[in-house]
One Martini backbone bead per residue (centre of mass of N, CA, C, O) as a GRO file, in nm:
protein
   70
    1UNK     BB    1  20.821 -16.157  -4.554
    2UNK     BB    2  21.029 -15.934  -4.464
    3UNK     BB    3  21.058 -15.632  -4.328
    4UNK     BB    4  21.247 -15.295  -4.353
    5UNK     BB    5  21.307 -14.964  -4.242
    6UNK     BB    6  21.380 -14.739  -4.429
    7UNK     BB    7  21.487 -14.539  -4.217
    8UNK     BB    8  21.663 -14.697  -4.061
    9UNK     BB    9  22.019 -14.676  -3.975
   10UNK     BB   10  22.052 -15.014  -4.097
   11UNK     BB   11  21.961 -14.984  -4.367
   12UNK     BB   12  22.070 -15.183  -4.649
   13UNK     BB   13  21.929 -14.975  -4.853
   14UNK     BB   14  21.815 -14.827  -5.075
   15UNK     BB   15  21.540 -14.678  -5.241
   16UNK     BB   16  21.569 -14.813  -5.487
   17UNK     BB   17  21.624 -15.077  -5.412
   18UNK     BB   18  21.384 -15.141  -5.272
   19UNK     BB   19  21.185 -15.124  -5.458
   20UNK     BB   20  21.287 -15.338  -5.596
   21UNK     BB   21  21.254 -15.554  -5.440
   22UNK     BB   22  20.945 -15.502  -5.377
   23UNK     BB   23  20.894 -15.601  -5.707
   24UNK     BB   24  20.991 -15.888  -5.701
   25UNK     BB   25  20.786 -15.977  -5.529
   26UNK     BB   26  20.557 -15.924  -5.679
   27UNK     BB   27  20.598 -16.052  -5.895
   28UNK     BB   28  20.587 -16.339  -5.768
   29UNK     BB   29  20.290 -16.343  -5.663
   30UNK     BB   30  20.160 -16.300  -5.946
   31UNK     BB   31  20.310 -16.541  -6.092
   32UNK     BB   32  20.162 -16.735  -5.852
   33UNK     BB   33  19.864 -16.655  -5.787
   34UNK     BB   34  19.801 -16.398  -5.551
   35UNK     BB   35  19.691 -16.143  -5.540
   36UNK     BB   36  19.419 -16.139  -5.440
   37UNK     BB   37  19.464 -16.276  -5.167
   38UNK     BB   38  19.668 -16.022  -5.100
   39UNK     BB   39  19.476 -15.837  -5.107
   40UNK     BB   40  19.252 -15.876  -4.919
   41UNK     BB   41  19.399 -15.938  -4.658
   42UNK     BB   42  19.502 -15.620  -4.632
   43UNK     BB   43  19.192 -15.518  -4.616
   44UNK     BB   44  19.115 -15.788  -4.380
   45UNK     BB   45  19.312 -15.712  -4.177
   46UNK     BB   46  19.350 -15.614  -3.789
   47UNK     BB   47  19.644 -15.646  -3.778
   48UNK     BB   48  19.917 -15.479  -3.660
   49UNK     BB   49  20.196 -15.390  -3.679
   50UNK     BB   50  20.488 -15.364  -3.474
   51UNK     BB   51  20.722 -15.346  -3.305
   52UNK     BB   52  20.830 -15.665  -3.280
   53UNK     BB   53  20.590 -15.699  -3.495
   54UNK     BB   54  20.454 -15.893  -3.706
   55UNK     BB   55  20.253 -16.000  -4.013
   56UNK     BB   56  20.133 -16.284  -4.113
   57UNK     BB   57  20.141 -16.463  -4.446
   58UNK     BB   58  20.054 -16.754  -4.550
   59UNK     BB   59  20.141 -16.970  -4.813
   60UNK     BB   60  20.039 -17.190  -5.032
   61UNK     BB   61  20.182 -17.397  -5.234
   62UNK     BB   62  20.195 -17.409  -5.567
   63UNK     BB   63  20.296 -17.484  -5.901
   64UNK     BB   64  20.411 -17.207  -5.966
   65UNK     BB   65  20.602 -17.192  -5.678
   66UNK     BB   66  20.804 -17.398  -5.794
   67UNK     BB   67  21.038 -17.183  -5.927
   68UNK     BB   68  21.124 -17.012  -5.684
   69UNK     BB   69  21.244 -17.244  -5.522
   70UNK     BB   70  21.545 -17.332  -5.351
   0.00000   0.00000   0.00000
């Protein structure tokens, strides 16, 4: 999941689409049995974003997230 900054001159969504938007990645997150996993990362992950430079966290695909996938 990469995102853009909601303030850039080029994001091409309004604040409402965005939210909607970041709802249902983590809708999707919850019903994969991942929250607990994403909430911990979030808390001890050391690196910080930056421009140019994303923070990445891989998850194993589980039985759950097969119904996700395109």
């Amino acid at each position: 999941m990469m995102w853009k900054h909601l303030e850039q001159e080029s994001f091409p969504m309004s604040e409402a689409q965005y939210k909607e938007s970041l709802a249902e990645k983590i809708e999707i997150l919850n019903r994969g049995g991942y929250s607990d996993l994403v909430r911990d990362w979030l808390r001890t992950v050391n690196s910080k974003p930056r421009l140019g430079r994303a923070v990445s966290l891989q998850l194993k695909i589980n039985e759950k997230m097969k119904e996700f996938l395109f």
